[in-house]
C-alpha positions as CSV (number, residue, x, y, z in Angstrom):
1,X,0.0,0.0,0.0
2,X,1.0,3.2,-0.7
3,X,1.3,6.3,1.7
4,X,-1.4,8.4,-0.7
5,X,-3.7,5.6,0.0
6,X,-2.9,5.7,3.8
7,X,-3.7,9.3,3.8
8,X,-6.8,9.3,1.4
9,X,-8.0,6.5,4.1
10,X,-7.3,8.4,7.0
11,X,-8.2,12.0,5.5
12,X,-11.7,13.1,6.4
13,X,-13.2,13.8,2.8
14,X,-16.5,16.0,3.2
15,X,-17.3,16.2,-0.6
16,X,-17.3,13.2,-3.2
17,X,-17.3,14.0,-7.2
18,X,-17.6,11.6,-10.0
19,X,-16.2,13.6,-12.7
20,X,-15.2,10.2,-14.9
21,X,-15.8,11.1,-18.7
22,X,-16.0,14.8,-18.3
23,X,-13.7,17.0,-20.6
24,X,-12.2,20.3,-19.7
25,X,-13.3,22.7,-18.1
26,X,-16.4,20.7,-16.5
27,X,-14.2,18.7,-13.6
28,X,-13.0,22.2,-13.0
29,X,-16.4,23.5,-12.4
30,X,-17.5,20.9,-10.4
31,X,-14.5,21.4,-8.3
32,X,-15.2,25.3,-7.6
33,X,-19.2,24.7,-7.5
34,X,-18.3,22.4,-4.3
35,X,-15.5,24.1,-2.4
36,X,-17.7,26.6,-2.0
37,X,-19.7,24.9,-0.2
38,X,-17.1,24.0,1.8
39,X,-16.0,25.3,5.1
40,X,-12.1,26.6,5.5
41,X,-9.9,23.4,5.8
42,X,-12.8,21.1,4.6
43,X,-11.5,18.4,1.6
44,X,-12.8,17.5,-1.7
45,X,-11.7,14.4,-3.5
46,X,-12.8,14.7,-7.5
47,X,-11.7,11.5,-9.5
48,X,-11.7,12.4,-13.4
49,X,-10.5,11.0,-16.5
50,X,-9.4,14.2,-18.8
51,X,-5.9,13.9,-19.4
52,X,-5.3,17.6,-18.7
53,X,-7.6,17.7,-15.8
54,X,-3.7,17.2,-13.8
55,X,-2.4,20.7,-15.4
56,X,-6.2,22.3,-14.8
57,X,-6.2,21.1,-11.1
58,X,-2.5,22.8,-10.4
59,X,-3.5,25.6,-12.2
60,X,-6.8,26.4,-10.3
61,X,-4.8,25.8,-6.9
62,X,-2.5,28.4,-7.7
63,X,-5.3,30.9,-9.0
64,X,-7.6,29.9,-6.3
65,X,-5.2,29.4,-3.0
66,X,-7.2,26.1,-2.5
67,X,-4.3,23.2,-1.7
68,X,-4.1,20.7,-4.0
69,X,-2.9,17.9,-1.2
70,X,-2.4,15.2,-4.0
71,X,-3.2,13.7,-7.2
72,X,-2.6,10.8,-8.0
73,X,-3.1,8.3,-11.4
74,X,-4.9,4.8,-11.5
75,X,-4.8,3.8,-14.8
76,X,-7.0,6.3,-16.9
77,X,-8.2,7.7,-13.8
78,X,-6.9,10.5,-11.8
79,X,-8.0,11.2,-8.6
80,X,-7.6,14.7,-7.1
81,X,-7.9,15.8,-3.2
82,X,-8.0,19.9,-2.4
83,X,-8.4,21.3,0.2
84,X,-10.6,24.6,0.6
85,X,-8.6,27.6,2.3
């Protein structure tokens, strides 16, 4: 086992999203739509497929100054966890 699936296990993940076989910018969206529901220091975990969706998901961190705590790849899937500020 690896220590990103240790801490995904451990982490207390308030918001789920399913955005498997969405393109660019729609994972995105879904991503802002619920941090904002989101209290300071409250997680998201968001598993897409989009290719780019890696690059979009650092980008949006740095615009947004929500932590991107990891991302990590299972096969075609990449699974993201942020964290709001």
């Amino acid at each position: 086992m690896s220590d990103t699936l240790l801490d995904t296990e451990i982490m207390d993940i308030q918001i789920e999203i399913d955005a498997r076989g969405l393109n660019c910018p729609l994972p995105i969206l879904k991503a802002k739509k619920a941090l904002a529901e989101l209290q300071s220091g409250q997680v998201l975990r968001l598993t897409a497929t989009d290719p780019g969706s890696v690059r979009d998901f650092q980008a949006f961190a740095k615009q947004t100054g929500n932590a991107l705590l990891s991302h990590t790849q299972n096969g075609r899937e990449f699974v993201f966890l942020m964290q709001r500020k």
